[in-house]
C-alpha atoms as one frame of an Amber mdcrd trajectory, in Angstrom:
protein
 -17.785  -3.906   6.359 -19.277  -6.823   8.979 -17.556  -4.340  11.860 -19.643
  -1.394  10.598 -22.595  -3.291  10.495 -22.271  -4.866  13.832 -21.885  -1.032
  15.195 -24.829   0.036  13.462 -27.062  -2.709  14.879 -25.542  -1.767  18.273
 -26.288   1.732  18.196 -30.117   0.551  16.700 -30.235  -1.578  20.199 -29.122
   0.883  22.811 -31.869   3.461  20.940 -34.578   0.728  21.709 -33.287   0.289
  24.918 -33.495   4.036  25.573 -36.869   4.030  23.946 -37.728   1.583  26.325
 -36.387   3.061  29.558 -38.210   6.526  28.303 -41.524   4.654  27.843 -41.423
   3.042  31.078 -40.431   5.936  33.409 -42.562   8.751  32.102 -45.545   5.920
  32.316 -45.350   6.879  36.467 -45.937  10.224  35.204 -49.677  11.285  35.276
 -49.193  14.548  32.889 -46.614  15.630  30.817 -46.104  19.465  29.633 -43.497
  20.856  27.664 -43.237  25.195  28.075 -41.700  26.532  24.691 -40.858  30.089
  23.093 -39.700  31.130  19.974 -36.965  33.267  21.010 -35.124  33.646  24.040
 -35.705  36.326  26.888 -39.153  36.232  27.153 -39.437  34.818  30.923 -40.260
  31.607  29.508 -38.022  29.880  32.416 -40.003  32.628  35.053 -42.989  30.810
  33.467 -42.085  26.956  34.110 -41.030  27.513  37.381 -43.980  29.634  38.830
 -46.604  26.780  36.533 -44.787  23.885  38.725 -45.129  25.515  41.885 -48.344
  26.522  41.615 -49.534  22.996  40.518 -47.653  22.232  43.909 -50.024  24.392
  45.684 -52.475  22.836  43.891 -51.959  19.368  45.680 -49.953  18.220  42.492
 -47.213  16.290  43.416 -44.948  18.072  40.677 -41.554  17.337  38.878 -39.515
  19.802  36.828 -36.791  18.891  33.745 -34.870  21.976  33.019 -34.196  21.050
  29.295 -32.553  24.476  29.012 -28.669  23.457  29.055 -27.159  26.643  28.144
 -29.192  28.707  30.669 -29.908  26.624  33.072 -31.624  28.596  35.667 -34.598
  26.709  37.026 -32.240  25.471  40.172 -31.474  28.873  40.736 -34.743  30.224
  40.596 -36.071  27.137  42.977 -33.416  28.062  45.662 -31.764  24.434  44.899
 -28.274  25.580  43.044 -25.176  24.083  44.000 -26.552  21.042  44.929 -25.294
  17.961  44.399 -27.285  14.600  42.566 -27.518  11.525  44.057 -27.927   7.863
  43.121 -29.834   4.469  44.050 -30.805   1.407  42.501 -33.787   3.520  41.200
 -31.577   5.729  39.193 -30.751   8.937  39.344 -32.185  10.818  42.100 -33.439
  14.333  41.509 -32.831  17.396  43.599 -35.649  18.104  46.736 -36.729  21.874
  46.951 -38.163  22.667  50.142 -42.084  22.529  48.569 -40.575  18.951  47.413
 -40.449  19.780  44.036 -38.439  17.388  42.398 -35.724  18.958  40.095 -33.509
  18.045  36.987 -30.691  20.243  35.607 -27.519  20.115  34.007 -26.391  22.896
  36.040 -26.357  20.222  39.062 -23.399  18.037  36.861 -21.348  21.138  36.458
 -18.391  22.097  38.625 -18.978  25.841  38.982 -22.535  27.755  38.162 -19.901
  29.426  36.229 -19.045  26.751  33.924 -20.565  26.982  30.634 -21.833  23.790
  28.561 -20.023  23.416  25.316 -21.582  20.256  24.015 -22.365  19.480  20.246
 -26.134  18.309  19.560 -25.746  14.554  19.793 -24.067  15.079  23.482 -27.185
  17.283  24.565 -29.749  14.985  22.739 -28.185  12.278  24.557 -28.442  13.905
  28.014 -31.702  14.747  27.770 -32.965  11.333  26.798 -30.777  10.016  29.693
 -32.979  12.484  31.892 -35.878  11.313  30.530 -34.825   7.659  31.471 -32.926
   7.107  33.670 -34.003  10.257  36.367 -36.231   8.334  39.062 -39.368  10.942
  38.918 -41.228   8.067  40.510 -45.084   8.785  40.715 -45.817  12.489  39.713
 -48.789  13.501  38.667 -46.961  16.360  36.541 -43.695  17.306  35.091 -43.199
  20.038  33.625 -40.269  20.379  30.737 -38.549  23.682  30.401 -37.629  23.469
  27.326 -34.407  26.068  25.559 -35.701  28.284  23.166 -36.437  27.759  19.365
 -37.284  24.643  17.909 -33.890  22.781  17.024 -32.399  19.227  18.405 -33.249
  19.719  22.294 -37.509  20.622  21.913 -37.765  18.254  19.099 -35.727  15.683
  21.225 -38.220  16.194  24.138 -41.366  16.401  21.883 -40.641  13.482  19.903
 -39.200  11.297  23.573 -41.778  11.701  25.802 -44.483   9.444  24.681 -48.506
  10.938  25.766 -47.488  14.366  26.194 -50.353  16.454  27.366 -49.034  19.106
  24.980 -47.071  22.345  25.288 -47.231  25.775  26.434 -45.888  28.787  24.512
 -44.499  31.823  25.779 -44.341  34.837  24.228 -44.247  39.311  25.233 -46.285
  41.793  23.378 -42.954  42.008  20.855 -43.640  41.650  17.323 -40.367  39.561
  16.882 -41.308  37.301  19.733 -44.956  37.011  18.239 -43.536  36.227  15.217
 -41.549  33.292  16.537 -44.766  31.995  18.100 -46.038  30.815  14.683 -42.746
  28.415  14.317 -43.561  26.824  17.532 -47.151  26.450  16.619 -46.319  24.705
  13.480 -43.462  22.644  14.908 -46.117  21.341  17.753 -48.996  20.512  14.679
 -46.158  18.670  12.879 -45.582  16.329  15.725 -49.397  15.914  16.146 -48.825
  17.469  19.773 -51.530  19.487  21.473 -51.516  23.277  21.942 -52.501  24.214
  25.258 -52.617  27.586  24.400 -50.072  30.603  24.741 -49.289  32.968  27.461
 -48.375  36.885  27.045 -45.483  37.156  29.646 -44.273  40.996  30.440 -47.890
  42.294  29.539 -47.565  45.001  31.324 -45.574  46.752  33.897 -46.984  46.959
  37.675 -45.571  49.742  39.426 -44.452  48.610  42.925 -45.488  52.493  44.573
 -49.541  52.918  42.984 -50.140  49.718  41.798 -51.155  51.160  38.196 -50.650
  48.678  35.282 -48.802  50.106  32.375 -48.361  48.285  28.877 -44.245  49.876
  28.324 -44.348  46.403  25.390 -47.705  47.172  23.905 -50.486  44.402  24.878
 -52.477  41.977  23.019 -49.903  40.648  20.356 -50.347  37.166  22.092 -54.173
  37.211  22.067 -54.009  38.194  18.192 -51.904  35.135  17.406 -53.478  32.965
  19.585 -56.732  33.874  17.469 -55.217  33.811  13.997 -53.454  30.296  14.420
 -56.792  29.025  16.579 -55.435  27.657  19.468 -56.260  28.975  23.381 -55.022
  32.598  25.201 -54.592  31.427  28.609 -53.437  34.860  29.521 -51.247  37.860
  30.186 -48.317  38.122  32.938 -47.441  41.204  34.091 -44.422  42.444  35.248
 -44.515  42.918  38.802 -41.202  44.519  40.443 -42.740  44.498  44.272 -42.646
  40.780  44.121 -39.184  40.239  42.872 -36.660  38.974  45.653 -33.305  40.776
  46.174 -32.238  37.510  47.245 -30.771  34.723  44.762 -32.834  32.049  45.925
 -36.775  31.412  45.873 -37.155  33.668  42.750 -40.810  32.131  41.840 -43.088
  34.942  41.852 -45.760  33.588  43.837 -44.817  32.322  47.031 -43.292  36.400
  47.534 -46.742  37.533  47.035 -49.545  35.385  46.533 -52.233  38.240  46.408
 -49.591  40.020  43.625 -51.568  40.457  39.838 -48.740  38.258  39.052 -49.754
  35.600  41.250 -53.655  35.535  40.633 -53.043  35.385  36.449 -50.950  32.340
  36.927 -53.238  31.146  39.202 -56.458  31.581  36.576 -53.390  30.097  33.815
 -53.255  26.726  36.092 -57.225  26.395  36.125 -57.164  26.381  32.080 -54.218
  23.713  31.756 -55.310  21.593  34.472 -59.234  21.529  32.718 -57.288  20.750
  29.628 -55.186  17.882  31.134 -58.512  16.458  32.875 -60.134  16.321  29.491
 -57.365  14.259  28.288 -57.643  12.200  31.522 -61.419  11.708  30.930
């Protein structure tokens, strides 16, 4: 009985310690943003990666966590997989990509991009706290957290951990299923007493890489609707856009292909909302 309570109180001091290490690295961090979506396959990785670099165009001096441990493709779409992590008396060190965006996967623990993650909920609770906490971000002034779809152990993990977040970002398509899913998010977010920043439509719309004409193959508006009916902010539609899509496997971010793409001047206007609502929570 003493030997179960002795390994209770243990496990009550290493999650203070955590707590602590959490609290006292993300303090470096200027801004915190979590990007969510109800479901998966609605670009909302496409979405994280093309928000941190262009906050790095910005001037922002920008960090990403790819919270996402069963598809985790943010190295991939950075041009950073198969890299290797590093250590110093700091922590761990995250990966470099060549706009020095500083990056955090699991995929950079694994032995093959091949090798799936078959961890139980405690193991990837755990890991992400560790990232949290023991990654040395240093002094950003934002990181961005890709979270996995849904709202189970890893979101709530990241939305309850990171103490001051900004708020989060929800990513949605035109789908009624997806739209549908929104409202969980929504919910989950007001729960936590976390700020909605507002939602974005991604695959609004299909560019065609020949004329240039815009068609709406996934219906449009959905995301503007629900944005309305659970008052919180549209920050706007993505498009797809094939004529800025590398054939490549590296440098998939959307913007640096094409910076004059529709793509690339929505996300642009996108960044101008968030960063007037992180300066509000600044001021």
């Amino acid at each position: 009985m003493e030997s179960d309570e002795n390994k209770e109180n243990e496990r009550k001091i290493a999650i203070m310690e955590e707590d602590i290490a959490i609290t006292k690295n993300m303090a470096q961090i200027k801004h915190k943003i979590a990007v969510m979506s109800g479901k998966g396959g609605v670009g909302k990785s496409t979405v994280s990666v093309n928000l941190a670099v262009a906050f790095n165009q910005k001037g922002y001096h920008t960090g990403i966590l790819d919270a996402d441990f069963h598809g985790p493709n943010v190295p991939l779409m950075l041009g950073v997989e198969g890299k290797h992590l590093d250590a110093d008396e700091r922590g761990i060190l995250p990966v470099l990509t060549k706009e020095n965006i500083k990056v955090m996967s699991v995929a950079f623990l694994l032995p093959s991009k091949d090798s799936p993650v078959i961890w139980r909920g405690p193991k990837k609770t755990g890991a992400l706290r560790q990232f949290l906490g023991h990654v040395a971000w240093d002094e950003l002034d934002l990181l961005i957290v890709d979270n996995p779809p849904g709202t189970g152990d890893e979101p709530l993990t990241v939305l309850q951990s990171i103490p001051f977040l900004d708020g989060i970002v929800i990513v949605t398509t035109p789908s009624p299923v997806a739209l549908e899913d929104v409202e969980k998010c929504v919910s989950m977010a007001k729960s936590l007493n976390i700020p909605v920043i507002g939602i974005i439509e991604n695959m609004a719309g299909f560019v065609c890489p020949k004329c240039g004409e815009e068609s709406f193959i996934f219906g449009s508006g959905g995301g503007e609707r629900i944005a309305t009916k659970m008052e919180i902010p549209f920050l706007g539609k993505l498009p797809i856009d094939l004529g800025n899509v590398s054939d490549s496997d590296e440098d998939m971010h959307i913007i640096t292909q094409n910076n004059n793409s529709l793509f690339s001047q929505r996300i642009m206007e996108i960044v101008d909302k968030i960063e007037e609502h992180i300066k509000k929570r600044s001021d």
